[in-house]
KOLKOL-181684 format. One record per residue (C-alpha): y, x, z. Coordinates in steps of 0.25 Angstrom, whole numbers, padded with zeros to 4 digits, always signed. Last residue first. Example, Ala and Ser with C-alpha at 12.3 -4.5 7.8 and 13.67 -1.06 7.14 Angstrom:
<pts>
-0004+0055+0029-0018+0049+0031
</pts>
This chain:
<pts>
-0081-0539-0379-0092-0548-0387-0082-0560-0384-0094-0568-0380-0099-0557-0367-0111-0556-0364-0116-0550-0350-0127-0538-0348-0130-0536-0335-0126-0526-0326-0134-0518-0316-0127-0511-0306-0115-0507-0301-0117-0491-0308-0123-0499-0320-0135-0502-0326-0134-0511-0338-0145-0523-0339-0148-0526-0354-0141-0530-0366-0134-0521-0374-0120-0518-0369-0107-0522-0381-0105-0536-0375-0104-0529-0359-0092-0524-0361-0083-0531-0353-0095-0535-0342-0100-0518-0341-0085-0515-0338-0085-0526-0325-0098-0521-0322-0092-0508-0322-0081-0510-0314-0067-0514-0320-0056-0506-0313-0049-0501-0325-0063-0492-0329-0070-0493-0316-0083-0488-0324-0082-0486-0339-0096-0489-0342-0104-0478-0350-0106-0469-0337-0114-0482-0330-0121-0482-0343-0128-0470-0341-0141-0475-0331-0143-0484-0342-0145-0475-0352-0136-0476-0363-0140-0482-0376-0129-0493-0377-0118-0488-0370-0111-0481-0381-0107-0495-0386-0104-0502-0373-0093-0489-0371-0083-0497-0381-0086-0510-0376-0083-0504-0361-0071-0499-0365-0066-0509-0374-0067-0519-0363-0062-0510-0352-0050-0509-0359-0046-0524-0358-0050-0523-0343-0041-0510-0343-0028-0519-0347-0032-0532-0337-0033-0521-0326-0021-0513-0330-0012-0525-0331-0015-0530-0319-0014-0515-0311-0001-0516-0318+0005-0527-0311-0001-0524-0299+0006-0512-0299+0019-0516-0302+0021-0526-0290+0016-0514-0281+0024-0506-0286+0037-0517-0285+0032-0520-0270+0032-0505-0268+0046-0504-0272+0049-0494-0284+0055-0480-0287+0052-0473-0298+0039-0464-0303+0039-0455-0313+0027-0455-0322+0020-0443-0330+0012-0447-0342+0009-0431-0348+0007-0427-0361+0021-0417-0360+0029-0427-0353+0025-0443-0356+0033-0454-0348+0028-0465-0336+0041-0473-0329+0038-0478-0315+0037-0492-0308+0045-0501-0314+0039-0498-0327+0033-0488-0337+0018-0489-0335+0011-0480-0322+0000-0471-0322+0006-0458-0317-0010-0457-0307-0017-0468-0310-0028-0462-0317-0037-0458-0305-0033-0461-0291-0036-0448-0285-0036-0450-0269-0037-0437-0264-0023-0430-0269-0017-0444-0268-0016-0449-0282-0002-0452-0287+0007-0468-0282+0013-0460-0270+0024-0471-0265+0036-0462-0259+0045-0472-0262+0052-0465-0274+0037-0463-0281+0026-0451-0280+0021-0444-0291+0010-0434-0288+0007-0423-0300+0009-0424-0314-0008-0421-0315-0009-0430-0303-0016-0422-0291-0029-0420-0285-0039-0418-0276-0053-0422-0272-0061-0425-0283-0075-0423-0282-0086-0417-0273-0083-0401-0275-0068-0401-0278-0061-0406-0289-0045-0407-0290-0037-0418-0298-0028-0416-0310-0025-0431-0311-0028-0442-0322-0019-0450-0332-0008-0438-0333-0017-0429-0342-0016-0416-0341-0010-0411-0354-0014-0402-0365-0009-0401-0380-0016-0393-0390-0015-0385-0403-0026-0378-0411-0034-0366-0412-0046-0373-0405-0048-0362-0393-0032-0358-0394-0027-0373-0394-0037-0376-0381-0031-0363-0373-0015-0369-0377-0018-0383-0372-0026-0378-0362-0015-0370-0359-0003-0378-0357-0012-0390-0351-0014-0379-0338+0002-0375-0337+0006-0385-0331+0001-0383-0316-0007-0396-0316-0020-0388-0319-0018-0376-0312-0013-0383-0299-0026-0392-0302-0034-0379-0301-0028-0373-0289-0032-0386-0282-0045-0385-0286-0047-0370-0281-0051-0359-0288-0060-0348-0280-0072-0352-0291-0070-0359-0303-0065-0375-0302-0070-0384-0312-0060-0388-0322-0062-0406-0323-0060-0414-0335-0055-0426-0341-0051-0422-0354-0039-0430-0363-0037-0430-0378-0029-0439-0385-0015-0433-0381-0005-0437-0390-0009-0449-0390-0006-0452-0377-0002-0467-0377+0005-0476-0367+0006-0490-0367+0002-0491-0354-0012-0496-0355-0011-0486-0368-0025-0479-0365-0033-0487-0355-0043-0476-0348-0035-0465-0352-0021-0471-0346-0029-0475-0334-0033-0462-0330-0046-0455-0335-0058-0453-0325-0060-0448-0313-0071-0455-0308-0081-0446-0314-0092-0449-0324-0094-0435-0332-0093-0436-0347-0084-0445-0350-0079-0447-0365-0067-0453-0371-0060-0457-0383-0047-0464-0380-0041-0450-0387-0052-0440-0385-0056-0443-0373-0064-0431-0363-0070-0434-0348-0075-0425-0339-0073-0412-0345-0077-0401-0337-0072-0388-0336-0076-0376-0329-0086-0371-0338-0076-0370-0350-0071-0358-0341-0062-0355-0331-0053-0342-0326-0044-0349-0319-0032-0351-0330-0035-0365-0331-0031-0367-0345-0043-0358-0348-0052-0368-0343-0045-0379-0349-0046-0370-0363-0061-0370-0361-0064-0383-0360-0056-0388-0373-0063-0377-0381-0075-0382-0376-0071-0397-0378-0065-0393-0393-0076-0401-0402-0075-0413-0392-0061-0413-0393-0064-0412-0409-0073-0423-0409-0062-0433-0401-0054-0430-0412-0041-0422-0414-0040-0414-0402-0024-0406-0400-0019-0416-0389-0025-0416-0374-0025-0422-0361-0032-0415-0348-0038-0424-0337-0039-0417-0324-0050-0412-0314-0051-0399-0306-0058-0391-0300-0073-0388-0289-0084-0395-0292-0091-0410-0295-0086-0411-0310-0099-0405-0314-0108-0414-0306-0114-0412-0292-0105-0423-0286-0100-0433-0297-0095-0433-0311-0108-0438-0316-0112-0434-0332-0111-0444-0343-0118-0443-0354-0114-0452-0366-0100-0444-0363-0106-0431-0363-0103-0417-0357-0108-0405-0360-0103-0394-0351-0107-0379-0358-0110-0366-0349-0100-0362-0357-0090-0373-0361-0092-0386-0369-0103-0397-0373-0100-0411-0377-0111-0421-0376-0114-0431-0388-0130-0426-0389-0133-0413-0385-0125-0399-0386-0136-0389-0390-0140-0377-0381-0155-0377-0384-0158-0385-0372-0147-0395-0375-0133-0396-0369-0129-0410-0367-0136-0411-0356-0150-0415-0362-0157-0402-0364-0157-0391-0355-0158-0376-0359-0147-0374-0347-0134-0367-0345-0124-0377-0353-0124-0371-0365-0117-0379-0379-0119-0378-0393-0127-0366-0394-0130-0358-0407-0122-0349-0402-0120-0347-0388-0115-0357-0378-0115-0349-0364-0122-0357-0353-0134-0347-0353-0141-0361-0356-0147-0359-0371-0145-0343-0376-0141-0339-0388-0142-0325-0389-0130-0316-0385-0135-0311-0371-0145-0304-0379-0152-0297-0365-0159-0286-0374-0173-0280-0372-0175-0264-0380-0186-0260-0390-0188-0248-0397-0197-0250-0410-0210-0255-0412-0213-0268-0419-0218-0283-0417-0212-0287-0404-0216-0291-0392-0205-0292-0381-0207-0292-0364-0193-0293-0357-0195-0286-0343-0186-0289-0329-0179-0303-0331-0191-0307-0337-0193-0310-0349-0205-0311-0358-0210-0314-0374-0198-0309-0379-0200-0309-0395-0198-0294-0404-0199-0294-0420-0183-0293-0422-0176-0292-0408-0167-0282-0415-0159-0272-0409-0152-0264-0420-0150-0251-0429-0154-0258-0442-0165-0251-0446-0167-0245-0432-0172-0259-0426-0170-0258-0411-0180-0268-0405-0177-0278-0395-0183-0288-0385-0173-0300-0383-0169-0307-0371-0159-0318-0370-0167-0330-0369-0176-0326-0357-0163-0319-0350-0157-0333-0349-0158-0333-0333-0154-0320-0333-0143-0321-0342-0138-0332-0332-0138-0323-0320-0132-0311-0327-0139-0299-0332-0137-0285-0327-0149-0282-0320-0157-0288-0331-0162-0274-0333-0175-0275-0343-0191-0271-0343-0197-0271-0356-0210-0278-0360-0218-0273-0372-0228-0282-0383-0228-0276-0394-0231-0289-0406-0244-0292-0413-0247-0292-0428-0234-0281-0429-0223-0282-0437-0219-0268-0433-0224-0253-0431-0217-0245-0441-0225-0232-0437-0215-0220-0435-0218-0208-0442-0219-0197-0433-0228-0189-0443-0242-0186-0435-0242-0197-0424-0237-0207-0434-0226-0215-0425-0225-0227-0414-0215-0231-0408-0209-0238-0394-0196-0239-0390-0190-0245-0377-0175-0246-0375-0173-0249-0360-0168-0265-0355-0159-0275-0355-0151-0272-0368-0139-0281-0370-0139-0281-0384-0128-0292-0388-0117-0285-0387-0120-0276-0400-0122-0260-0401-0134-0257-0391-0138-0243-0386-0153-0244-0376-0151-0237-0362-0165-0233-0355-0173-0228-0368-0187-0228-0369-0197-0221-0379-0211-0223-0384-0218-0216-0395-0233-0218-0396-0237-0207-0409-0248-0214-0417-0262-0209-0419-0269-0220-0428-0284-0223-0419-0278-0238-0423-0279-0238-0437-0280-0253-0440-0268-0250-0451-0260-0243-0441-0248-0253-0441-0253-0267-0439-0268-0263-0437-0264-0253-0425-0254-0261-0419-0263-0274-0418-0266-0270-0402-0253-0272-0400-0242-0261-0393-0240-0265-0378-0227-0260-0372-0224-0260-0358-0208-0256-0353-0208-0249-0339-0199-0247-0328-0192-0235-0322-0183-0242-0312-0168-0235-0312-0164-0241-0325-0162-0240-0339-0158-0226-0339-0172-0222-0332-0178-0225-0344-0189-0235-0346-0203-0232-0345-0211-0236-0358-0227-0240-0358-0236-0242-0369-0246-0254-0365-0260-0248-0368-0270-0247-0381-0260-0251-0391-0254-0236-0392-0268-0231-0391-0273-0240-0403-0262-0233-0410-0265-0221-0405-0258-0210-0397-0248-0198-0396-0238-0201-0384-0224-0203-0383-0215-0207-0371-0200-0205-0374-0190-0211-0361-0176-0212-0361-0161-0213-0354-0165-0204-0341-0175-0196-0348-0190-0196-0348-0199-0191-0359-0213-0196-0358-0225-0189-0364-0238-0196-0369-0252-0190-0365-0262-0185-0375-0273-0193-0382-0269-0192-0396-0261-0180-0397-0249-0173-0397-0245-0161-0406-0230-0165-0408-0228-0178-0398-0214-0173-0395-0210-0174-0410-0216-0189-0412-0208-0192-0399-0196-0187-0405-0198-0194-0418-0200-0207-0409-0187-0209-0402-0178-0204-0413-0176-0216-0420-0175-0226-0409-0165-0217-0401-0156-0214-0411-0155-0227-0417-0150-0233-0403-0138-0221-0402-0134-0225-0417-0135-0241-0414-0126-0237-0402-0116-0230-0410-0115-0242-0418-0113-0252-0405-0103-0243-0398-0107-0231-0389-0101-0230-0375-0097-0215-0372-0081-0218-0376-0077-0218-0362-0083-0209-0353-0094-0215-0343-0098-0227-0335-0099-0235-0349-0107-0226-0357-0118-0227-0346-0129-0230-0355-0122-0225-0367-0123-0209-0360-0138-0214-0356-0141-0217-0369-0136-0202-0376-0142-0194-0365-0156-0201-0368-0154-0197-0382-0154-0181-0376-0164-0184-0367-0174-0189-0376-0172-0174-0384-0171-0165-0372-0185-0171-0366-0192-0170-0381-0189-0156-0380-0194-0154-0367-0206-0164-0372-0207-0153-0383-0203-0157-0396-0213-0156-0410-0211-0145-0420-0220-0151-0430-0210-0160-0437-0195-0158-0441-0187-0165-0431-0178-0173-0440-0180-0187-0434-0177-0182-0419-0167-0172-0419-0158-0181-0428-0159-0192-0420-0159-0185-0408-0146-0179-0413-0139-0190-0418-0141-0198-0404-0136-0185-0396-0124-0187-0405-0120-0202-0405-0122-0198-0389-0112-0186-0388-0103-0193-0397-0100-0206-0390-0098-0197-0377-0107-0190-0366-0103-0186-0355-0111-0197-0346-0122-0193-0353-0124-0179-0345-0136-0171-0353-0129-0176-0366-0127-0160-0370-0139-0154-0363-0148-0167-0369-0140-0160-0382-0145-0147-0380-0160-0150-0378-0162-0158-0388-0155-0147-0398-0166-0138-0392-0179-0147-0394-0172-0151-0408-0171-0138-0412-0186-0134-0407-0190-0145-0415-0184-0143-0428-0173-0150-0435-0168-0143-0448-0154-0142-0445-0141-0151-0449-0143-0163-0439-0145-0152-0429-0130-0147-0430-0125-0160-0429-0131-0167-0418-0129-0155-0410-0116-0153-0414-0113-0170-0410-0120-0166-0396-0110-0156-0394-0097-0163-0398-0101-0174-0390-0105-0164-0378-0090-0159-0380-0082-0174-0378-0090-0174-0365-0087-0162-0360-0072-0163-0363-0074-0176-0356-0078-0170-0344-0072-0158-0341-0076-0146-0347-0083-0132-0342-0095-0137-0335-0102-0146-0341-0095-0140-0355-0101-0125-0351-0116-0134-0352-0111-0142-0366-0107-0130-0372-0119-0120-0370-0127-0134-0374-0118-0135-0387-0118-0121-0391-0133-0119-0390-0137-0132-0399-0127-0129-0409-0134-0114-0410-0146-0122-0411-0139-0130-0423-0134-0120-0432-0130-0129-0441-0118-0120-0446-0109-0132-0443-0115-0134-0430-0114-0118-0427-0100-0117-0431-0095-0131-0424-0102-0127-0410-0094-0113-0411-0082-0120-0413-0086-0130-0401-0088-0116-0393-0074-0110-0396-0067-0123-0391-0076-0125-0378-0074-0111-0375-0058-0112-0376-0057-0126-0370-0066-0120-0358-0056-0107-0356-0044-0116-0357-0048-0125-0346-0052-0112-0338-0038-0107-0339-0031-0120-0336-0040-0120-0324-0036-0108-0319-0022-0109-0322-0022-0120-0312-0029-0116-0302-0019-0104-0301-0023-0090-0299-0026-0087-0314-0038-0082-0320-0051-0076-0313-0057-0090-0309-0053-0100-0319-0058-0088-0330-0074-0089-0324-0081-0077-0320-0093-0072-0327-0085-0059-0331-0085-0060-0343-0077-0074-0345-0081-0089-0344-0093-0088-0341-0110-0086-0344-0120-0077-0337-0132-0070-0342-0146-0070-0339-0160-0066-0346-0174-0072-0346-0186-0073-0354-0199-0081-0353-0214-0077-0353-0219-0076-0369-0223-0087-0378-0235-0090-0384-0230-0100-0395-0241-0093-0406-0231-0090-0413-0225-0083-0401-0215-0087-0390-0202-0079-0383-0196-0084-0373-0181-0083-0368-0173-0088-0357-0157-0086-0353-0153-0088-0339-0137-0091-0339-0127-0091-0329-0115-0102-0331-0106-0104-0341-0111-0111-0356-0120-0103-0366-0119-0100-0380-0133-0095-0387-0136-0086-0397-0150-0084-0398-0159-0071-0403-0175-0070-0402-0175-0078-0416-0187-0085-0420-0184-0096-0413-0187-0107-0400-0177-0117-0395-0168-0115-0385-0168-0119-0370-0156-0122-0363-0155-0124-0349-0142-0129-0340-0142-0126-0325-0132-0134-0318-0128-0126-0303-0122-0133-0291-0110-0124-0282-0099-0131-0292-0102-0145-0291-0095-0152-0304-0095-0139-0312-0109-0136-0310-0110-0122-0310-0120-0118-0321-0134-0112-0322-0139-0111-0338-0154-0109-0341-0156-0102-0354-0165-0103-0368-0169-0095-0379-0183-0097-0386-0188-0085-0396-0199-0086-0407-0208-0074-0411-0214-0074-0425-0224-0067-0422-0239-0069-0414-0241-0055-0414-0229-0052-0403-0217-0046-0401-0204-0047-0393-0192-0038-0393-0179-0049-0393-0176-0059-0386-0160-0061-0386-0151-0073-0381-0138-0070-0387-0125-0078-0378-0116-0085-0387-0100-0084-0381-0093-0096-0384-0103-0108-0374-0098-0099-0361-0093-0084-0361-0101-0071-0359-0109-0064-0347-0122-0056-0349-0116-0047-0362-0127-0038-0368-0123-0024-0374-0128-0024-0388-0118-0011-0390-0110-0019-0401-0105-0028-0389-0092-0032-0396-0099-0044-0403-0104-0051-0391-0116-0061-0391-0117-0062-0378-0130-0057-0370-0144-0064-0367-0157-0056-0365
</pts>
């Protein structure tokens, strides 16, 4: 029979009807006998509630305690109409037919509940009842603490379940959730302090899967303190008892509760997620408490006997007793957990054939204990493991002690193969997925992933196949912080990635920078000046954006330029303020003082001013550095709105500003008046306009580039004279135009076209003698690039004839045909 436990009932009158988790209801069996003595007693009830969330549904909770010499147990119970059971066993286990008595469990006497008989307003009502569950909820955690400081931990057990169903119902939310903590961490508590038996485990089990049964309310604490308790539960179960596969069931459920709250940690409460040492704790749970629960659920097994599978929603256990040349014998097979994904698929292990002699001593008839367990969430605690598949651990122990056999260094690897998710990879890490993939081990002794003693042999982007040479519980992680070659981000190690394991482009197949070539930004550019690339249709400079000639002051050498030309990219793709990268950028010519390099062959070159420095007697130098250069245009941004950007005023401000921050020091930035801001479009260069914008004299003569028709570097090119008067404001040659007669421009003109013809035949000379001696051992199909084409309006053969002292001697093929080698006496 049940009854409360009631002080003023002297007469042993039995009360049906008490008060929720504070009043302890006596289960009683009392007047059996029999000849195989002592006599044990189990205790246990079925609960039916009104579900607070659908009101005409009924939850029905069970509790089944563990077996005793005692036919008496106090037991707190939660609302709701109660069957209790009892059966009564003998030493011989022979049990007699089942027991039943009923009672009923409110708020007051009467079975009616104080919202409904108190008060007429709504209101009051719930006040009432408010106060009525704080009261109860505060009297039964006094309890809690008592019995857990008295270690009384079955009683623990039967508070915390009677708390935790009147708590489903009773509290909201987060109250709940903040009490299961509470709970799960008495549990913990109170069984770290007893003599671990089976039958406690079994129940303790039981009432902490009725604890985490909803992982979404689960906090930091309730799964810190499920983990303890397993471990403790596990590795100090005293031997001989065994667990029953129900038992078994609660226990793989209750860690299975822990995962699937982290598993979703991030679509519930805040505060549920666990950080990287919590994580480790979770990890080391579940590794080291696998296999002496199995050993514990195999009690009295035998060679020969089918295994048994445990199945929850977050794990798997599957153990047999065997052989080790059993265990060799056939490919070991693990499911993965439903938690991992909505297919149940299979991981294949095959243990070698050398097992035996490398850990058995040749003894292959040796009986082992095969342990196997699946887990469909794996903790990690670093940014780099990014798991792509299930845990899968696989052990081997003495059938008779549970010791675990130290399984490792063997003559010949386990081979398994595991299937991942790549559901969530991008494109490129698709594409890279051979190099990113590692098979991983958790190593206890230092509480990590290691890929120490395992080798990919196979991917796929559905199964990773490993061999390694120990046991232990295995997982496949995407590192998507390994080095890399052609995911076009330059990792360390790497010099330079330009999205290909290609040599011979100035980016080599092991992600060196090659040769003379410069490489910048991610996926990297390498440009050459030895290695000129076209500027035409199909090339780099063949899209959408904008060209302009940038001058700058803050370098000291041309070596540091090239030092900084990452740096450099990235700060005019800040500059922009239209969300670019390094990518977009692409130098097509850099000088460093008089110093220059080309590094794609396009018409738009330097002005007239770069080409013969001081022809007018005017020198830069503070500004020696100068980039030719075109921004590509990103998606839904015109050219046009990109040149407005550039020649707004404000675009030099910051890359001045951008460049100082990336280099920590002081720069100056200003478009250089010897070329135009032009637009690009797909096909070439269609638009434009003057860096100091169109300049147009008295009588209306229009001496700038028409917006089609880009004359390049005469635009502001004038001397002081009759015709216009040139000054320098903020880096910039701007010129002001005065009134003159055609007949006097025309006059001018001429004049100066003389001048700058016999001034940039003279320059040629040194340019092309300068150039003859890089010459020497490039290609023929090169040297076209190495001529200075056009330069002051000599044509290449013209060019080839100044300079043709310093050329070995031999036919020159260039762009007009072949040319041959003349002497020339001055050695010019």
């Amino acid at each position: 029979r049940a009854c409360v436990v009631s002080a003023d009932q002297a007469d042993g009158s039995c009360i049906k009807v008490g008060l929720p988790v504070v009043d302890d209801f006596r289960f009683t069996c009392a007047g059996w006998v029999d000849e195989d003595l002592p006599l044990m007693y189990q205790f246990g009830y079925v609960l039916a509630q009104t579900n607070g969330t659908q009101p005409n549904s009924t939850v029905y909770q069970t509790m089944q305690f563990k077996f005793s010499y005692s036919p008496v147990r106090d037991v707190q119970i939660a609302t709701g109409k109660v069957r209790i059971n009892a059966v009564v066993r003998d030493a011989m286990d022979a049990p007699a037919a089942m027991l039943y008595d009923d009672l009923e469990v409110a708020v007051d006497e009467d079975g009616r509940r104080r919202l409904l008989s108190f008060g007429t307003g709504a209101e009051r009502g719930r006040a009432l009842l408010q106060t009525t569950a704080a009261t109860l909820f505060a009297q039964a955690r006094a309890k809690l603490a008592a019995k857990v400081k008295s270690a009384r931990a079955s009683d623990v057990n039967l508070l915390s379940g009677a708390m935790t169903m009147e708590g489903d119902v009773r509290l909201n939310r987060a109250d709940a959730v903040a009490m299961k903590g509470e709970l799960l961490t008495a549990l913990a508590s109170s069984s770290s302090k007893v003599v671990v038996t089976s039958g406690h485990a079994c129940e303790t089990f039981q009432t902490a899967a009725l604890v985490g049964s909803d992982p979404r309310a689960m906090n930091r604490e309730s799964v810190l303190s499920s983990a303890s308790l397993v471990r403790t539960l596990a590795t100090q179960m005293s031997e001989g008892g065994g667990l029953s596969k129900g038992c078994m069931q609660y226990a793989v459920q209750t860690s299975g509760n822990a995962l699937e709250t982290q598993s979703t940690c991030k679509q519930t409460a805040a505060g549920n997620c666990l950080g990287p040492a919590d994580s480790k704790t979770l990890m080391q749970s579940l590794d080291v408490s696998a296999h002496p629960l199995m050993h514990q659920a195999l009690s009295g097994a035998v060679v020969g006997e089918k295994g048994t599978e445990i199945t929850t929603k977050a794990s798997r256990f599957a153990f047999l007793r065997t052989t080790v040349d059993g265990a060799t014998r056939n490919q070991v097979v693990q499911r993965q957990p439903q938690l991992f994904g909505p297919n149940v698929e299979e991981a294949m292990f095959t243990l070698p054939s050398s097992l035996a002699q490398d850990v058995f001593g040749g003894n292959g008839g040796a009986v082992v204990d095969l342990l196997m367990h699946s887990h469909g969430y794996a903790p990690v605690h670093s940014r780099e493991e990014n798991i792509l598949s299930a845990l899968f651990g696989i052990t081997l122990t003495d059938s008779a002690t549970g010791t675990e056999k130290a399984v490792s260094g063997l003559s010949k690897p386990i081979v398994f193969t595991v299937p991942i998710d790549t559901q969530g990879l991008s494109k490129l890490d698709k594409t890279f997925i051979a190099q990113q993939i590692q098979c991983m081990a958790w190593n206890r002794a230092n509480q990590s992933y290691s890929p120490e003693g395992c080798n990919v042999t196979a991917v796929t982007l559905f199964s990773v196949t490993c061999s390694c040479n120990h046991l232990t519980t295995f997982a496949i992680s995407h590192n998507t912080w390994a080095r890399i070659c052609g995911n076009g981000r330059t990792d360390a190690g790497e010099t330079c990635d330009d999205l290909n394991a290609v040599s011979g482009d100035g980016c080599s197949s092991v992600c060196q920078t090659e040769g003379d070539y410069i490489c910048y930004g991610s996926p990297s550019q390498c440009i050459s000046d030895s290695q000129v690339k076209p500027g035409g249709v199909g090339s780099p400079l063949d899209s959408n954006g904008v060209q302009l000639s940038v001058e700058l002051t803050g370098f000291t050498s041309r070596q540091d330029l090239n030092a900084h030309v990452t740096e450099l990219a990235e700060s005019i793709a800040q500059a922009m303020y239209m969300g670019l990268s390094s990518s977009n950028v692409i130098f097509i010519e850099v000088c460093y003082s008089r110093d220059c390099s080309i590094y794609y062959d396009t018409r738009r070159r330097r002005g007239i001013k770069s080409l013969l420095p001081g022809f007018f007697g005017l020198r830069r130098q503070n500004l020696p550095s100068s980039s030719l250069l075109q921004i590509t245009a990103p998606d839904g941004v015109s050219p046009e709105a990109m040149v407005a950007q550039v020649t707004a005023g404000n675009f030099t401000q910051s890359l001045g500003t951008f460049l100082g921050q990336a280099t920590s020091r002081s720069f100056g930035a200003t478009i250089s008046p010897d070329t135009d801001v032009v637009a690009t479009w797909l096909g070439g260069v269609v638009g434009g306009g003057s860096s100091g914008g169109p300049v147009d004299s008295g009588e209306g003569l229009d001496i700038s580039p028409s917006a089609t028709d880009i004359v390049d570097g005469l635009v502001n090119e004038t001397d002081d004279g009759p015709l216009g008067t040139a000054r320098q404001s903020e880096g910039q040659l701007t010129v002001v135009i005065i009134a003159a007669s055609a007949g006097l421009i025309a006059a001018v003109t001429m004049g100066i076209f003389v001048i700058y013809w016999m001034r940039a035949r003279a320059m040629a000379r040194n340019i092309a003698k300068q150039e003859a001696k890089e010459i020497k051992d490039v290609p023929d199909d090169r040297i076209q690039h190495m001529v200075p084409s056009g330069i002051a309006g000599l044509s290449v053969e013209e060019a080839v004839d100044i300079g043709s002292s310093s050329y070995s001697s031999g036919d020159l093929d260039g762009p007009q045909g072949d040319f041959e080698e003349e002497s020339s006496e001055e050695g010019d």
